[in-house]
C-alpha positions, 0 to 999 in steps of 0.5 A: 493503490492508486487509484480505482481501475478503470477495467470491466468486471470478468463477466458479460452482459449474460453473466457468464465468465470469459476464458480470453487471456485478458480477462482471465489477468484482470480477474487476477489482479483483481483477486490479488488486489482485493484479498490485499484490501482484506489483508490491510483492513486485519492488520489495522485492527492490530495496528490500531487497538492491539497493545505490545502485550497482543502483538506478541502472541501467535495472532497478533504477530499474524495480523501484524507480520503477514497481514500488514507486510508483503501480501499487502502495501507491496502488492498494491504498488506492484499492482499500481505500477501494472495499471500505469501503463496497462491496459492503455498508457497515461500520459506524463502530464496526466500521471503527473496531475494525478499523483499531485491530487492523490498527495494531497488526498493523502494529506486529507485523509491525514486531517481526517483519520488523525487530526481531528480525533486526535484534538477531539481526544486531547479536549475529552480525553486528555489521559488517552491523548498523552497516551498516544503521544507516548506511543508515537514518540511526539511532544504535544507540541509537535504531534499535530504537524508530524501526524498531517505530514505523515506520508502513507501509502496514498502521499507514496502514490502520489509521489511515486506517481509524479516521480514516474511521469518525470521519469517517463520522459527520458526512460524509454527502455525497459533496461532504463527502468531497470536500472531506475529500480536497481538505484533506488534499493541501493541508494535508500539506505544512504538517503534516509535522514538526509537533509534533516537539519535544513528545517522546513526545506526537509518537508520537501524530501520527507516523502523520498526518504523520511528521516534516518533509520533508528532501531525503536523509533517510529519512522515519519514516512510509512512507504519513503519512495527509496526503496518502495519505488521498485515495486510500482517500477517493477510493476511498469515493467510487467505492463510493458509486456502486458501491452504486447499480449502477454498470456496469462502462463508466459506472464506467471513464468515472467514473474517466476524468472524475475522472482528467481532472481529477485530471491536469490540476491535477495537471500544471499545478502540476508544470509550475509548481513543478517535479518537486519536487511528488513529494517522496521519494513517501512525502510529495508535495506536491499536483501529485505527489499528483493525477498518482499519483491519476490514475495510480491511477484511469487504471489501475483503469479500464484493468483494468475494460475489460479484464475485459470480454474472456473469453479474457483475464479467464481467465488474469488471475484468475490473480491471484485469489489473491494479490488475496484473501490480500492482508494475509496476503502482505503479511505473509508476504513481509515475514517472508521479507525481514526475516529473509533480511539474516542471509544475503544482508545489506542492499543489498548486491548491485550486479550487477541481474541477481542482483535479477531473479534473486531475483525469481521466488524471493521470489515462490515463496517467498510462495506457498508460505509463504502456502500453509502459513499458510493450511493452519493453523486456528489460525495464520488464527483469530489472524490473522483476529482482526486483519483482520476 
């Protein structure tokens, strides 16, 4: 998620599809990476316009549940962390730059999808403005500062990029980065909340950890680095072996062991403490954190099979290009959603078959959005500043 990969398309200048090793593990994470585009965009819908009442039926809780959970956001870092190191690693200062502007492309984005539809609805819509303060569970006094300093998954890239290349400097074995991944799912539960009543110094730990769990109550940090941070580590650590030649079938059966694993503790802790160990997803304790893991490392290997088969690895580079403008689609789509609740309003569709609608028409309208972004020189210069 980080940022759009730097990797060639799948095809030569012929047009003809490549069968190296290589290529057949980018045209996987490719696929992986644009059907989880796809995924976020259904799930947004939801998110944005589904009321409670939407949300609980069979296609909202799809929408909702699959859509916007595992095949998703976990994808993305997993991905992210593969791409810090492979196919060339980034230098500590260089990563460490990146994650700062991606941070602050995030708070950019915040102005933009949140802040500014949001005054523009308290001025023309005031009813429909109470109405989302409700929702969020925020005064109008504080509604514009929580909404800015909302740390997504662009202001987790950044930190988990910053926090990495701080990392990089000491850990230079894989059992390091093992163990940093171990740390931060054990440690996530006892950080959140910390440091809440220091004021204004809390901003500076918001990213890391957010603010303490509370059944209900929306979190202030979507994807706090504990415990999100695993899946960019874990992905770092699949890199390493990418980088000495790793073949597309050892690499499957790497995340297949790793999911074995992974699933295993991750099971038996949900089987000892309950489904309580998935938290609201955005903080999960280390059983509900270890089965997302797997999930996500169960799916990249299923993809990677996949890209073996040259009839289906045509239509799945289908996604090619919502797989390498990742960050601008990210932000294009957002833009499309923040300012569309000055005409279709906040969750307030009941009927779930008006979301399916809706579907295809925020898809289209992000790829043709995304289109004229990427037509304009100037427009990419600046927003390439910020990922490159």
């Amino acid at each position: 998620m980080t940022c759009d990969s730097d990797l060639k398309p799948v095809q030569n200048s012929g047009g003809t599809l490549m069968n190296s090793a290589e290529d057949l593990r980018v045209a996987a994470f490719d696929h992986v990476r644009g059907l989880a585009v796809i995924f976020m965009i259904i799930s947004h819908v939801a998110l944005m316009f589904g009321s409670a009442e939407a949300a609980a039926t069979p296609i909202g809780r799809f929408m909702n549940d699959f859509c916007g959970t595992a095949p998703a956001a976990p994808v993305f870092m997993l991905l992210m962390g593969i791409f810090m190191i492979f196919p060339g690693e980034k230098r500590a200062e260089l990563l460490f730059c990146r994650g700062l502007k991606l941070f602050v492309l995030g708070l950019l984005l915040n102005i933009i999808r949140m802040v500014i539809p949001f005054f523009l609805l308290s001025i023309f819509i005031p009813g429909e403005f109470e109405h989302m303060c409700a929702m969020l569970q925020v005064s109008r006094g504080e509604v514009y500062w929580r909404i800015f300093y909302n740390v997504d998954i662009l202001g987790f890239a950044g930190a988990a990029c910053m926090l990495i290349a701080a990392l990089s400097t000491v850990f230079k074995k894989a059992w390091h980065w093992v163990l940093a991944g171990s740390a931060t799912i054990v440690a996530a539960p006892y950080l959140w909340g910390r440091g809440e009543g220091l004021g204004a110094f809390f901003y500076l730990l918001q990213p890391l950890w957010g603010r303490q769990f509370a059944e209900g109550v929306p979190t202030d940090t979507a994807f706090p680095v504990f415990p999100w941070l695993i899946f960019p580590i874990l992905g770092l650590i699949i890199g390493r072996f990418l980088k000495d030649g790793l073949e597309c079938v050892r690499l499957a059966g790497l995340l297949l062991r790793i999911s074995l694993l992974t699933g295993s503790v991750g099971a038996a802790l949900v089987w000892k403490y309950g489904m309580g160990q998935f938290g609201d997803y955005y903080r999960m304790y280390p059983g509900g954190t270890l089965l997302v893991v797997t999930f996500a490392a169960l799916w990249t290997a299923l993809f990677l099979w996949l890209a073996g088969f040259a009839w289906l690895r045509v239509k799945l580079d289908r996604l090619v290009f919502w797989s390498r403008h990742i960050t601008l689609i990210y932000f294009v789509q957002w833009f499309i959603f923040g300012f569309s609740v000055l005409f279709l309003y906040f969750r307030r569709v009941d009927n779930p078959w008006v979301l399916v609608a809706l579907t295809p028409l925020s898809l289209w309208l992000t790829w043709l959005l995304t289109r004229l972004c990427l037509a304009s020189s100037s427009l990419m210069r600046f927003f390439r500043w910020f990922t490159h």
